[in-house]
Residue, then its C-alpha position, 0 to 999 in steps of 0.5 A: x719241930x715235930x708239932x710243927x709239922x703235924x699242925x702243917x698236916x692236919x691243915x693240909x688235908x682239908x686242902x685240895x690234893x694232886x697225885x702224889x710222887x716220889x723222889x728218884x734216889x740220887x744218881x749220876x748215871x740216872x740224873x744224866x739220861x734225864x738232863x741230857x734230853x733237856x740240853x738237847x731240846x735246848x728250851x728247859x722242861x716246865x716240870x724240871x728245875x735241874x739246880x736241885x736235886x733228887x727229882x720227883x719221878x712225875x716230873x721225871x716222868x713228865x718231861x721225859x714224854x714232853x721232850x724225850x722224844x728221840x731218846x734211847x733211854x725213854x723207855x728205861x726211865x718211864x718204865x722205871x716210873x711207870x705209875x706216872x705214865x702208863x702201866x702197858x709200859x710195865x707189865x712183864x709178859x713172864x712173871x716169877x711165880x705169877x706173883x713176883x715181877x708182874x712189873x718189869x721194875x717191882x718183884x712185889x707190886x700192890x695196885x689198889x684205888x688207895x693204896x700202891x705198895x712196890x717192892x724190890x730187892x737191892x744188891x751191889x756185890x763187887x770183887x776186885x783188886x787193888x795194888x796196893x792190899x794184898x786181900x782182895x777189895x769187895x762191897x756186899x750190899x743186900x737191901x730192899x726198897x719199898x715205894x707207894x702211896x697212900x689215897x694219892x695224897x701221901x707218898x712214902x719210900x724206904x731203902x734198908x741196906x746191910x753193908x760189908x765192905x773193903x774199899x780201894x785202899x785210898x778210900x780206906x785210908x780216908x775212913x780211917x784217918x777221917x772217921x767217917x765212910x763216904x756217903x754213910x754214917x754209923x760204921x764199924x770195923x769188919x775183919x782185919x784188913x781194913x774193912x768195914x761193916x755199916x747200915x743204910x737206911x733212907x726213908x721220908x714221906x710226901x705231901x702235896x700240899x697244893x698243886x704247887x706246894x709240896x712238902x717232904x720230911x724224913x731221912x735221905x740227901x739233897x743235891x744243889x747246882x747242875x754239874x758234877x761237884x757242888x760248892x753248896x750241898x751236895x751228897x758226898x756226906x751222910x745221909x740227914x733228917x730234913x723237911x724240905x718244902x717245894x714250890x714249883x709255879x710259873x718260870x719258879x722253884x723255891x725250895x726251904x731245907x731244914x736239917x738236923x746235922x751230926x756236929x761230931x761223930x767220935x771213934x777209933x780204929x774199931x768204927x763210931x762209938x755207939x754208947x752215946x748220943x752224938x752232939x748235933x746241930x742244925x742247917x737251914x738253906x733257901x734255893x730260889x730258882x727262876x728261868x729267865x728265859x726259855x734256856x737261861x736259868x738264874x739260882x740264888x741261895x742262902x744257907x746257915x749253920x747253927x747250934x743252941x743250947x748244950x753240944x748235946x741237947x741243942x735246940x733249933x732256932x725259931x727265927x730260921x723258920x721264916x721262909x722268906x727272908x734273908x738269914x744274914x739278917x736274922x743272924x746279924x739279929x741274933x748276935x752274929x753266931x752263926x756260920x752264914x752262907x750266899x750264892x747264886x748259881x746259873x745255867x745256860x743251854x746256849x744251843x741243843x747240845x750244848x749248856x754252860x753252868x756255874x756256882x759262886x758262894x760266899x762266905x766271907x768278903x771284903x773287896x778292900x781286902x780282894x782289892x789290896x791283893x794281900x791274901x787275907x784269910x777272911x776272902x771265903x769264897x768257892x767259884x764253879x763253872x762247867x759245860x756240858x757237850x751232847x752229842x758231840x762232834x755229830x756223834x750220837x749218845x758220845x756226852x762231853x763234860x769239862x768243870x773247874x772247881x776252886x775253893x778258898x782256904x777257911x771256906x765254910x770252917x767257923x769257930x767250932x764244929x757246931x757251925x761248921x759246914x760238915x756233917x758226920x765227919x764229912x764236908x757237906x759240899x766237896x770233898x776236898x772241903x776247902x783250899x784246892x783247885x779242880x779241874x773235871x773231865x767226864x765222856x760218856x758213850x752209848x753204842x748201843x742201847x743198854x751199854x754204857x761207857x764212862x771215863x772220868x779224869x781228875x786233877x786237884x791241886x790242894x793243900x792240908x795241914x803239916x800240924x793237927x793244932x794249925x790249920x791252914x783252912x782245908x778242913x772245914x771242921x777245924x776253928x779257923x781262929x787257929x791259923x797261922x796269920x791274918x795275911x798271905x793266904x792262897x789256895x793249896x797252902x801248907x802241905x802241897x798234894x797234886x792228884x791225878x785220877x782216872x775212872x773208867x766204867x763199862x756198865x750193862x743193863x741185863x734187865x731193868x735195873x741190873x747192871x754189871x759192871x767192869x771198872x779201873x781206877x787208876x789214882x795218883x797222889x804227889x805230896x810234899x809230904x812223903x808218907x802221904x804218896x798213894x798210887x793205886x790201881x784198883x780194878x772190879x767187876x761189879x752186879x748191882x740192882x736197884x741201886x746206883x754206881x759208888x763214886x770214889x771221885x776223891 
């Protein structure tokens, strides 16, 4: 793969080259201030397909000058990508030691013909408390990140984080029970009252092959589809290694996702076990993305997971390089032993202000079967659909969001851990994994310009398995060859769990890109099973700089 990819350059440089860019790093309350411009415009950005994320900060920067006219936000979002715009929009009149902060974004700017280094600090320190732990929860994230170019042809990004931390108490029993940290990857033990201790770090470079051909290749996260969750892919697991190729022309998107993904990261109570190569396999996925219309978009997607050769030293599987076609086919041409995935997603910017959005994935189907009304394990398949409400009721800047998500028992599991769909103990798409209902509400409000209220309510009806040897199709890793019969399945079987949560956040810029915030949790989990009863109250006050609000939306 990695000579593949060398020969693609080497051919590549004797094309002609367009400036290259960046990604802007996955967040929500980033991603929504771009988006929202482009529901109230009603007709979608020529430079953004929303279905796939990260953006590129000159697309970012682009749409927000076409469409973003009126918005508050404008000036934060170009400044923050000012090397795509103007530079007048940066330029700081106070710089630290005239060196540093010359750039109201970058501490640490280098501006030449062929060469742009940025550099930043990252921070999130947060203290709190929790009803139910007697030490106090708290994250200590210290980091830098570094972006550039390289003679506008090569584009680069790093982000290095060193992390300490305690997690509300619900989040930490996930860590312990399933052996991973949300969103991170190699964790170790940190003191005695359930903390943790882990390294970020995210890195890629970029290549504009063509005008309209771009490719990527490192190590960070992708997101597919328009609302709060995906049914797809989304950023709730580990970051991966990925090469990623990007063709953006006319009304059309398409994107190829080849990834290396962790099939298993053993551990214990004291974190990962860090002594020996951990057993991998590989995902490859297609987005075909097309505007139909000025305000209605039409996505389809096909995804695999697979493995080859021993648990430890697998190999990829030439046949999924083709770009184009379907992989049903090359897995029905390879005998059939691979995880296999299809969909479509949509969205609809019916009026400004207003869009609706949805998913549907299959993994397996019958309609005999969905016909007979049996229950039949085999009907896989995962259903989204959302709307989104822009200045609502007249109100400027007071953002409404409502989403349903439901997923069949034994969605995205297989026969093994090397063709399920997870990726370091974690679901590559919901967090739940398989066999819940949701329902989603977010409001968000901004008064004044740098002050950012969000409340966010959710309520999920799921099941989990009484047994560690049956499954009853909630957890993706697990065989689904181990379940109970072949009929008379639903969504929420086995043990029975109703969760209410409720997030609410108050978040304000003090300068670009430092935030602090105040924040309360309030979760509540009913289950059949006694033991499993969690309420939590958890409330924080948070600094960050130069990275994103941590979700615990689970």
């Amino acid at each position: 793969m990695v000579r593949i990819l060398i020969s693609l350059l080497l051919i590549f440089t004797s094309w002609e080259i367009i400036a290259q860019s960046v990604y802007a790093p996955l967040s929500p309350d980033y991603y929504h201030i771009v988006d929202r411009e482009e529901v109230l415009n009603k007709n979608f950005s020529p430079y953004l397909h929303s279905s796939y994320k990260p953006y590129r900060r000159s697309s970012i920067a682009a749409s927000m000058d076409s469409i973003g006219r009126n918005s508050p936000n404008k000036d934060y979002i170009q400044t923050d990508n000012w090397e795509y715009v103007s530079d007048s929009l940066a330029i700081s009149r106070k710089p630290f030691w005239k060196w540093f902060y010359r750039t109201k974004s970058d501490m640490l700017l280098v501006d030449q013909k062929d060469f742009m280094l940025k550099v930043s600090p990252v921070l999130y320190l947060s203290a709190g408390s929790d009803s139910n732990n007697e030490s106090s929860p708290y994250i200590n994230t210290r980091g830098l990140e570094m972006r550039g170019m390289i003679d506008d042809k090569i584009g680069f990004y790093t982000m290095v984080g060193e992390n300490q931390a305690m997690f509300p108490s619900y989040v930490t029993d996930y860590i312990y029970t399933q052996g991973a940290v949300p969103n991170e990857a190699f964790w170790k033990k940190f003191g005695d009252d359930g903390g943790v201790d882990f390294f970020t770090a995210r890195g890629y470079f970029t290549f504009q092959a063509t005008r309209h051909i771009g490719i990527q290749f490192g190590h960070d996260k992708n997101f597919i589809g328009n609302g709060y969750r995906s049914l797809v892919l989304s950023d709730f697991s580990a970051p991966s290694t990925f090469l990623k190729l990007h063709t953006q022309i006319w009304r059309i998107q398409y994107t190829n996702l080849y990834t290396e993904l962790v099939a298993d990261a053993p551990w214990s109570s004291f974190g990962n076990n860090g002594t020996e190569a951990f057993p991998k396999k590989f995902m490859t996925a297609h987005h075909f993305s097309w505007n139909v219309t000025d305000n209605f978009n039409l996505g389809v997607f096909e995804t695999i997971i697979f493995n080859r050769g021993d648990s430890i030293g697998s190999a990829f599987e030439w046949n999924y390089l083709n770009p184009i076609i379907f992989y049903r086919s090359i897995e029905q041409f390879t005998g059939s032993p691979d995880n296999a995935l299809f969909g479509m997603d949509f969205k609809w910017n019916i009026t400004k202000g207003v869009q609706l959005y949805g998913q549907g994935l299959l993994d397996e189907f019958s309609a005999a079967e969905l016909k007979a009304g049996n229950g039949w394990w085999g009907n896989k398949y995962s259903i989204q659909l959302g709307g989104k409400y822009y200045n609502a009721l007249g109100i400027d800047r007071l953002d409404l969001q409502g989403e349903y998500n439901m997923s069949r028992p034994f969605t995205y599991a297989h026969e093994s851990i090397f063709t399920s769909f997870s990726h370091y103990n974690q679901p590559l798409a919901h967090p739940l994994g398989a066999n819940f209902q949701e329902l989603v509400g977010i409001v968000r409000y901004q008064p004044i310009k740098n002050l950012f209220l969000t409340a966010k309510a959710i309520y999920s009806d799921y099941g989990t398995d009484p047994v560690d040897s049956i499954s009853y199709g909630g957890d993706p890793r697990k065989d689904y060859n181990i379940r109970l019969s072949e009929y008379d399945h639903s969504v929420g079987q086995g043990v029975a769990n109703i969760q209410m949560m409720l997030d609410l956040n108050v978040s304000y810029m003090i300068k670009q890109n430092l935030f602090v915030d105040l924040r309360h949790i309030y979760r509540k989990r009913d289950s059949d099973d006694p033991s499993l009863d969690l309420t939590t109250n958890y409330t924080s006050l948070s600094f960050r700089l130069n990275i994103g609000l941590r979700d615990f939306g689970f």
